[in-house]
Backbone as JSON, one array per atom type, in Angstrom:
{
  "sequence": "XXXXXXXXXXXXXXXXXXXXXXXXXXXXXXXXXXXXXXXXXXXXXXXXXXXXXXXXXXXXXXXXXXXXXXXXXXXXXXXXXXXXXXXXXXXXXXXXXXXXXX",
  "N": [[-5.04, 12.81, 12.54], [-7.45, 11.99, 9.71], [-8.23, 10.55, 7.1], [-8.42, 12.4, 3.92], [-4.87, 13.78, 3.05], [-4.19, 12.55, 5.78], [-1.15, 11.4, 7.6], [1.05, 8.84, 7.28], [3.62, 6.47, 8.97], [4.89, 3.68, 7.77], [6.11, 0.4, 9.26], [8.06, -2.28, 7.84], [8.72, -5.51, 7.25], [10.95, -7.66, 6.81], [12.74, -5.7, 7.0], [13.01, -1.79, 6.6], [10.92, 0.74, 6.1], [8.24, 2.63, 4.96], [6.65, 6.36, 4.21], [3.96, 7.53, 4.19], [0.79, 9.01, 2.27], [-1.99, 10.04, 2.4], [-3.75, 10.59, -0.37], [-6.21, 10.19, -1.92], [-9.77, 9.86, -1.52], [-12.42, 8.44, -1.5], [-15.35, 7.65, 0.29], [-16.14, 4.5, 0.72], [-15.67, 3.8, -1.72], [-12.73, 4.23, -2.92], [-9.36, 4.81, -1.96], [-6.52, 5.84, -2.29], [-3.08, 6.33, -1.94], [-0.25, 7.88, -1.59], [2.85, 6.95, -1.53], [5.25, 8.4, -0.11], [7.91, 8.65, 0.77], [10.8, 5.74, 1.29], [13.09, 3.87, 3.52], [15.55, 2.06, 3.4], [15.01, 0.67, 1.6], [14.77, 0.23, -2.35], [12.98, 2.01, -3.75], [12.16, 4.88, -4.49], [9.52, 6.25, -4.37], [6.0, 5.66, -4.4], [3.07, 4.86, -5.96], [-0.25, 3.91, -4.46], [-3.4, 2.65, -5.41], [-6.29, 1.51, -3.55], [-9.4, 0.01, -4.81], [-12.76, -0.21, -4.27], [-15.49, -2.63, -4.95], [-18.21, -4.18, -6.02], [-17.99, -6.33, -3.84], [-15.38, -6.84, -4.2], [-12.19, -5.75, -3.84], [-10.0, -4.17, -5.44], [-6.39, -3.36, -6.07], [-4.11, -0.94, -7.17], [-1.06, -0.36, -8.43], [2.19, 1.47, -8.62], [6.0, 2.43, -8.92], [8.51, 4.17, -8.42], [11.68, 2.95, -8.9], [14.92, 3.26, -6.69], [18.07, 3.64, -8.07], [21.25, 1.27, -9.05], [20.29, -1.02, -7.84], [17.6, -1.12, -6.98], [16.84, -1.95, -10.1], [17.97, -4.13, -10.61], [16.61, -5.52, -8.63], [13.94, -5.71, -9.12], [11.87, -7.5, -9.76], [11.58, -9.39, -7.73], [11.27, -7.41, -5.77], [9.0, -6.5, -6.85], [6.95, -8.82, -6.65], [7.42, -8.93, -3.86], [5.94, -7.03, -3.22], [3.3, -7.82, -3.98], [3.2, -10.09, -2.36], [2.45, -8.8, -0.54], [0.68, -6.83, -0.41], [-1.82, -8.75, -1.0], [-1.88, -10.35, 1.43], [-2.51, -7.76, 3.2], [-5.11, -6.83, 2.11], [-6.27, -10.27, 3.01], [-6.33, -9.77, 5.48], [-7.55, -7.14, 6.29], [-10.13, -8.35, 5.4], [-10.71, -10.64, 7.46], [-10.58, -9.08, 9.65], [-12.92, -7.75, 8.61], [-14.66, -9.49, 9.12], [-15.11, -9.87, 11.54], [-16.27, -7.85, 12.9], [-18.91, -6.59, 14.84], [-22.58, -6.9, 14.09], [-25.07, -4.27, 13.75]],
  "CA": [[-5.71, 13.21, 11.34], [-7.77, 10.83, 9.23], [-9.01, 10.8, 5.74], [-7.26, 13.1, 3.13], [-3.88, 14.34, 3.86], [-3.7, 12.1, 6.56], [-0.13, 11.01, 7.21], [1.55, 7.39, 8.48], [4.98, 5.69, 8.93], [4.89, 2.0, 7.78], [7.19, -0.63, 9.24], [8.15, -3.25, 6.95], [9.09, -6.44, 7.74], [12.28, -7.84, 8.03], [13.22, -4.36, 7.18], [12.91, -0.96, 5.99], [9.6, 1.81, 6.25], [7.53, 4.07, 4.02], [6.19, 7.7, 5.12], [2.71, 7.68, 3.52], [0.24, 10.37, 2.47], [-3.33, 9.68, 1.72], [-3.63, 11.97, -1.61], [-7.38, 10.76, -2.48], [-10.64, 9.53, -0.56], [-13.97, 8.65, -1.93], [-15.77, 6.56, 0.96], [-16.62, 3.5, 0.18], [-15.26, 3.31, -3.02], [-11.78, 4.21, -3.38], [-8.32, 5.32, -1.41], [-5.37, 6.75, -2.87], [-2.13, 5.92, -0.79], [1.09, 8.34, -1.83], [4.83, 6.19, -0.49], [6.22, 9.9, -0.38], [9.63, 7.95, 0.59], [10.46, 4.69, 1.67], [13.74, 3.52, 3.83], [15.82, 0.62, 3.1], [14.16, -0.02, 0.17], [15.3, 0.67, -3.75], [11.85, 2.54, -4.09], [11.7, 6.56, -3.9], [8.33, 7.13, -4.46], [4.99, 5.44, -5.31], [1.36, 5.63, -5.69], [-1.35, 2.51, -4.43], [-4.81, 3.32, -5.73], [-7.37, 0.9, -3.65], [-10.98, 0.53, -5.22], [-14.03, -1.55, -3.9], [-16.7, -2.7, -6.11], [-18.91, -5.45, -6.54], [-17.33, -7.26, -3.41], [-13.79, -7.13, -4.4], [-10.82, -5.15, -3.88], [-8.79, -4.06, -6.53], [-5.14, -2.68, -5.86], [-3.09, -1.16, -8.74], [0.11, 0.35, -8.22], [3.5, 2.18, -9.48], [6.78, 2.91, -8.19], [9.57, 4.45, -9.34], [12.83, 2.46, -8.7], [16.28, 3.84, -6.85], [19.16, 3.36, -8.42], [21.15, -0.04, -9.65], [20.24, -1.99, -6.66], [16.39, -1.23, -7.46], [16.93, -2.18, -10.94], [18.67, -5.59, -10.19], [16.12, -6.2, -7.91], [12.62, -5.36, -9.54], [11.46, -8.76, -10.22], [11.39, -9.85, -6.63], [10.27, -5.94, -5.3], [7.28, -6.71, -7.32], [6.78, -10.09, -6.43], [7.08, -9.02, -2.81], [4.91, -6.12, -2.64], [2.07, -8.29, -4.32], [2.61, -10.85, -1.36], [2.13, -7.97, 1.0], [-0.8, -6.43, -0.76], [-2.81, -9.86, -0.7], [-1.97, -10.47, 3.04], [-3.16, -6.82, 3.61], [-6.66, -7.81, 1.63], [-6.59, -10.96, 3.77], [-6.04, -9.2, 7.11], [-8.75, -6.75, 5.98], [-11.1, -9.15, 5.12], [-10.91, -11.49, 8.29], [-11.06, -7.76, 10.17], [-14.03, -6.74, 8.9], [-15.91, -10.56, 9.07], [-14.72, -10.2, 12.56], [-17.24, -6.57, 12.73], [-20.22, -7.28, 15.19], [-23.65, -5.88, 13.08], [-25.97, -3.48, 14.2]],
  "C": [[-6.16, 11.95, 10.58], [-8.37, 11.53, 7.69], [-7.59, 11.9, 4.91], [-6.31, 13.8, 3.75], [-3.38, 13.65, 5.07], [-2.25, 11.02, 6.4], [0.57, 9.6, 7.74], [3.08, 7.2, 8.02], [4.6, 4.31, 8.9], [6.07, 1.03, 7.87], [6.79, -1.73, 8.54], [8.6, -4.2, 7.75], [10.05, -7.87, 6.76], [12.74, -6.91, 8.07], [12.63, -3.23, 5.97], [10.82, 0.0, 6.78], [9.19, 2.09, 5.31], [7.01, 5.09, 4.69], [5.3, 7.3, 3.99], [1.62, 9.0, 3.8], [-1.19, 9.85, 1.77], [-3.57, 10.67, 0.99], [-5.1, 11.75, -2.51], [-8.01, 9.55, -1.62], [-12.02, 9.39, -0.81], [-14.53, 7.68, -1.04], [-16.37, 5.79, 0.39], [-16.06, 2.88, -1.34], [-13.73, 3.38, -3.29], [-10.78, 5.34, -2.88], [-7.3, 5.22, -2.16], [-3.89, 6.86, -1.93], [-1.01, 6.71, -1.78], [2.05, 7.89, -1.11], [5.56, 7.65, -1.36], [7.43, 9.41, -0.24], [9.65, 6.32, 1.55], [12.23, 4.44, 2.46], [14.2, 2.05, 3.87], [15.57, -0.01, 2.14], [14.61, 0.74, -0.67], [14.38, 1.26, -3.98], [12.2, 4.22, -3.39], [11.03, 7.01, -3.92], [7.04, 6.32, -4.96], [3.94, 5.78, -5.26], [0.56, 4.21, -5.52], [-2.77, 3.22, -4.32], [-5.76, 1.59, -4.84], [-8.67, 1.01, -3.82], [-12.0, -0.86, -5.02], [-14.7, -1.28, -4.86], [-17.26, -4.01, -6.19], [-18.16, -6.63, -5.27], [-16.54, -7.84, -3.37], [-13.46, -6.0, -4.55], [-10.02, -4.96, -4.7], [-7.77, -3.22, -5.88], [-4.35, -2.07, -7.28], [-2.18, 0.03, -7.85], [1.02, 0.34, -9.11], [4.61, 2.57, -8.32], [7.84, 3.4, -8.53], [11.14, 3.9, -8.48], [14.35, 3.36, -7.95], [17.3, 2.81, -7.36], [19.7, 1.87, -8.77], [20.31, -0.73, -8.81], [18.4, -2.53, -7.28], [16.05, -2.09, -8.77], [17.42, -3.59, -11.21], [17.42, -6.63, -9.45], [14.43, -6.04, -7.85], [11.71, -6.46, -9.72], [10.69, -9.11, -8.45], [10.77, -8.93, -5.92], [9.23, -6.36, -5.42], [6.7, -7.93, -7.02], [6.48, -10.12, -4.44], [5.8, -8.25, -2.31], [3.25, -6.54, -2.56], [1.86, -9.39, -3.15], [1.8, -10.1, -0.42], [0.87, -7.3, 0.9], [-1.96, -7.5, -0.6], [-2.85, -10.24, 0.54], [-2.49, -9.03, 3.26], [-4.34, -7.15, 3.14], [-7.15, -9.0, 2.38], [-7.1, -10.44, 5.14], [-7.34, -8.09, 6.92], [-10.29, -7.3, 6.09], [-11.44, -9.71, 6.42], [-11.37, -9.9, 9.6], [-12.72, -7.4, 10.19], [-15.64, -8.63, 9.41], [-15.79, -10.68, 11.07], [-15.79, -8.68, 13.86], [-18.27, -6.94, 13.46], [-21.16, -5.92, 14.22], [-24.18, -5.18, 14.03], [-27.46, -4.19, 14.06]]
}
């Protein structure tokens, strides 16, 4: 299945997953990523909105924290997820320059 509703498992790296749910879809302009749950990780739930425009990528996201551990460890969560979001944008990028034209 592709496009809305479509569903994935994401391995993390050095550890942990997310189950993901694509929950919105406007081509070209802007995907909608639901982390319905995540393993290994202090996170039970978020939402990553990406939106093209003008030749850049915007990301914004939310997540809602489990328990102390999450809460102890929010600083660095967020600090990691933003590495992993800019290496995804990289890896994207070199992807699509990598596109033969028509």
């Amino acid at each position: 299945m592709t496009g809305l509703g479509a569903r994935r498992h994401c391995d993390l790296a050095p550890v942990g997953g997310l189950e993901e749910t694509i929950t919105g879809w406007e081509p070209n302009e802007q995907l909608v990523v639901s982390i319905d749950s995540a393993s290994k990780l202090p996170i039970s739930n978020g939402l990553a909105t990406f939106t093209l425009g003008d030749g850049e990528t915007t990301i914004d996201y939310s997540y809602e924290l489990k328990g102390l551990i999450g809460r102890v460890t929010a600083r660095l969560l967020d600090r990691q997820l933003r590495k992993g979001f800019e290496g995804f944008l990289t890896d994207l990028e070199t992807a699509a320059q990598q596109q033969p034209t028509a």
